[in-house]
C-alpha positions in Angstrom: -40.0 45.3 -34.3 -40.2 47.6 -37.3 -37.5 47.1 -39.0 -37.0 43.4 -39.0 -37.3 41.1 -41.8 -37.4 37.3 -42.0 -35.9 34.7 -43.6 -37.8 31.1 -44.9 -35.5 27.9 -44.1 -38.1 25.5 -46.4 -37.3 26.5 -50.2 -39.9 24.3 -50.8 -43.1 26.5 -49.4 -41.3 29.2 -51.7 -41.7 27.7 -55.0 -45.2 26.8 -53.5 -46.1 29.9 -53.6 -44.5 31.2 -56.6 -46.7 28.3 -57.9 -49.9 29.6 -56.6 -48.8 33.2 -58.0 -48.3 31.6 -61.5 -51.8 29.9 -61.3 -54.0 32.7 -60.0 -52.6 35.3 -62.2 -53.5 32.4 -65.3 -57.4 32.0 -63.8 -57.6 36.2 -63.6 -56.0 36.9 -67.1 -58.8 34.2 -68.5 -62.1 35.2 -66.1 -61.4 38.7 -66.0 -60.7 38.7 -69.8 -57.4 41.0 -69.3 -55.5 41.9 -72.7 -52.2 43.7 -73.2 -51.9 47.3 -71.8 -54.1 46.6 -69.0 -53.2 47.3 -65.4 -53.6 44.8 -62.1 -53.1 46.3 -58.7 -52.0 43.5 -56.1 -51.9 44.4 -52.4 -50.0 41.7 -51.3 -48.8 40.7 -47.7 -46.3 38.5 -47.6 -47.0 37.8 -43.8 -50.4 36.4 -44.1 -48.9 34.1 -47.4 -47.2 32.2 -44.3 -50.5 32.3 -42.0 -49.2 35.5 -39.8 -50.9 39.0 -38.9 -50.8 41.1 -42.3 -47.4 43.4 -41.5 -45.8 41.1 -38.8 -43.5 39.1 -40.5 -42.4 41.1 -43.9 -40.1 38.4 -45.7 -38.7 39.3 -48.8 -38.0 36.2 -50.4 -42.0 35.7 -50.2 -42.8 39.3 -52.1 -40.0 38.3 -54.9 -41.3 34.8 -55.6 -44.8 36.1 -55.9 -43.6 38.9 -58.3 -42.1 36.2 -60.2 -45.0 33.9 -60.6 -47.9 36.7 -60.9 -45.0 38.3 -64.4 -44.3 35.0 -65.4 -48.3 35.5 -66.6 -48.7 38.9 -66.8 -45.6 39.9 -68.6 -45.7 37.7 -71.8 -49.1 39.0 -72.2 -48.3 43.2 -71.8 -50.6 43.4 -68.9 -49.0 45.5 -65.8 -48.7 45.3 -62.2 -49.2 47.7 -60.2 -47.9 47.2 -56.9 -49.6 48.4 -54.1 -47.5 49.6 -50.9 -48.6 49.1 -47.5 -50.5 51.9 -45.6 -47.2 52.7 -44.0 -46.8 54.6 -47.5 -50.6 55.9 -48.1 -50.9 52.7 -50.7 -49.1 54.1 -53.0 -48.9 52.1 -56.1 -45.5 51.2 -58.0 -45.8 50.7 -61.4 -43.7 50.4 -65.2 -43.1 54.1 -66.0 -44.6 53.0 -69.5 -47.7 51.9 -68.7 -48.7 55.7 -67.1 -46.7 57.6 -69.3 -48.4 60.8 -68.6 -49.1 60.6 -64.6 -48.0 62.7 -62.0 -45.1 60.7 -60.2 -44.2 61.0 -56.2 -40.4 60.0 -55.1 -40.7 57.4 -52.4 -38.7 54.1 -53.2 -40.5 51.1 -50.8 -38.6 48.8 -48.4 -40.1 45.8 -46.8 -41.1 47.7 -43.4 -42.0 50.5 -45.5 -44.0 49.5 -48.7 -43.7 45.8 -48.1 -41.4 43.0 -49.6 -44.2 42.7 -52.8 -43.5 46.5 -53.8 -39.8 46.3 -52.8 -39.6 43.5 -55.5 -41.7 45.1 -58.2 -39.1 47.8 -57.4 -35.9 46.0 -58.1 -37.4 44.0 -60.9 -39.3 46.9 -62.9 -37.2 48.6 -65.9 -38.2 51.7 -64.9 -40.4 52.0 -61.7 -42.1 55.3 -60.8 -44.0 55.2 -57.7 -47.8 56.8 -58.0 -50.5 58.2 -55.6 -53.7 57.1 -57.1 -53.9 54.9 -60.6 -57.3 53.1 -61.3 -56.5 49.5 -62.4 -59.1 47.3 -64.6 -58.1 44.7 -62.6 -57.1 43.5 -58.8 -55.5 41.0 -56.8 -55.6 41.6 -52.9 -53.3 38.8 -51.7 -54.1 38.6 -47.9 -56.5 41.3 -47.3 -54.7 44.4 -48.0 -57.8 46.5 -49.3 -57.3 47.2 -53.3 -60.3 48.9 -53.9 -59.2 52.7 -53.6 -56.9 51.6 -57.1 -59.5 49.9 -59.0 -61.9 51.9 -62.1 -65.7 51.6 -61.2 -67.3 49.4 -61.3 -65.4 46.8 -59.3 -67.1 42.9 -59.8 -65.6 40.1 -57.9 -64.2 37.2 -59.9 -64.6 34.2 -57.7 -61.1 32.2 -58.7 -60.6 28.0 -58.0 -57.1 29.3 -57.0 -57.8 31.0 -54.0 -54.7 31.0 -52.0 -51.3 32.2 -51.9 -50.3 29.9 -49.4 -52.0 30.5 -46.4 -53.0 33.6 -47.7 -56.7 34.4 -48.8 -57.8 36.2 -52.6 -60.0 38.2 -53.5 -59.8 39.1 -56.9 -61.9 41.5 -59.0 -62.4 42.9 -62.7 -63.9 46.3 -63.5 -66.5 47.3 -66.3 -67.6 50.6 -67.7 -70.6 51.7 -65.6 -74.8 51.3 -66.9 -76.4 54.8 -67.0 -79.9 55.7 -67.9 -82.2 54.1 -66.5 -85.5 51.9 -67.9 -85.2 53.3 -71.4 -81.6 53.3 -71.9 -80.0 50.3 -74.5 -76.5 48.6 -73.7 -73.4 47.5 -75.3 -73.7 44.5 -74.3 -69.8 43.9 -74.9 -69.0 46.4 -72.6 -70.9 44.3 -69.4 -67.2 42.6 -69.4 -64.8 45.4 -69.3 -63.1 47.9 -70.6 -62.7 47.4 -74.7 -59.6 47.3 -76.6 -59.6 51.2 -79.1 
């Protein structure tokens, strides 16, 4: 039913995948070579992290303990989430109010059956969370196949991680990098094939 939630009786597949959280957001940082100020969209379903149908079983125990483990890496380092809601909200993306000082805000505030128990917790946990329509992230975590792409810069390049599950549910992770333009007689920066410099 729509607006029903769920509850987790084993604490222990919790910290499990807080645990996975912590250790695929440590493999991205290093393979996607992230630095401070950069953003990483996550679509996240907390219903296929306990092997059911993406938006059947919203639990947000599940969506807090994967906020904490992906900012237990992300936060030390600068580098932002930004939290992608279900489609039940267009995928809007809830984000630090800092890190997009200048973007054009919408007022929607996500709940698990609406947004999804991941963006409900970025919510709560954010020091100022504005919600956005479109941002494009140099980075992305899609945590159960919730389709990222729309918030990512071109040009997306998957980054195949060892940690690739959130408990049951499947990643697929990706970095961005300026795009190559000019054909046969054009010459490269060839520290930009990796990503986006720091100015």
């Amino acid at each position: 039913m729509a607006g029903i939630t769920y509850e987790i009786d084993d604490k222990n597949v919790v910290e499990q995948i807080k645990s996975d959280a912590m250790n695929v957001a440590a493999e991205l940082v290093d393979k996607a070579k992230l630095k401070k100020g950069d953003i990483v969209v996550i679509g996240c379903s907390t219903s296929e992290t306990l092997g059911n149908e993406v938006g059947s079983h919203s639990v947000p125990e599940v969506g807090n303990a994967i906020y904490e483990g992906l900012h237990s890496v992300f936060g030390p380092q600068g580098i932002y989430i930004a939290a992608q809601c279900c489609e039940h909200l267009n995928r809007a993306i809830i984000i630090e109010n800092e890190a997009v000082p200048n973007a054009e805000i919408v007022n929607v505030v996500p709940q698990p059956k609406a947004g999804g128990s991941f963006a409900t917790a970025c919510y709560a946990n954010f020091k100022a969370p504005v919600a956005l329509e479109h941002i494009k992230a140099n980075a992305g975590l899609d945590i159960g196949g919730t389709l990222i792409g729309m918030h990512l810069r071109e040009v997306a390049v998957p980054v195949r991680l060892k940690q690739n599950h959130i408990g049951k549910a499947l990643i697929i992770a990706a970095r961005t990098r300026p795009k190559f333009i000019g054909g046969e007689r054009a010459h490269y920066n060839d520290a930009l094939k990796d990503g986006y410099p720091a100015f």
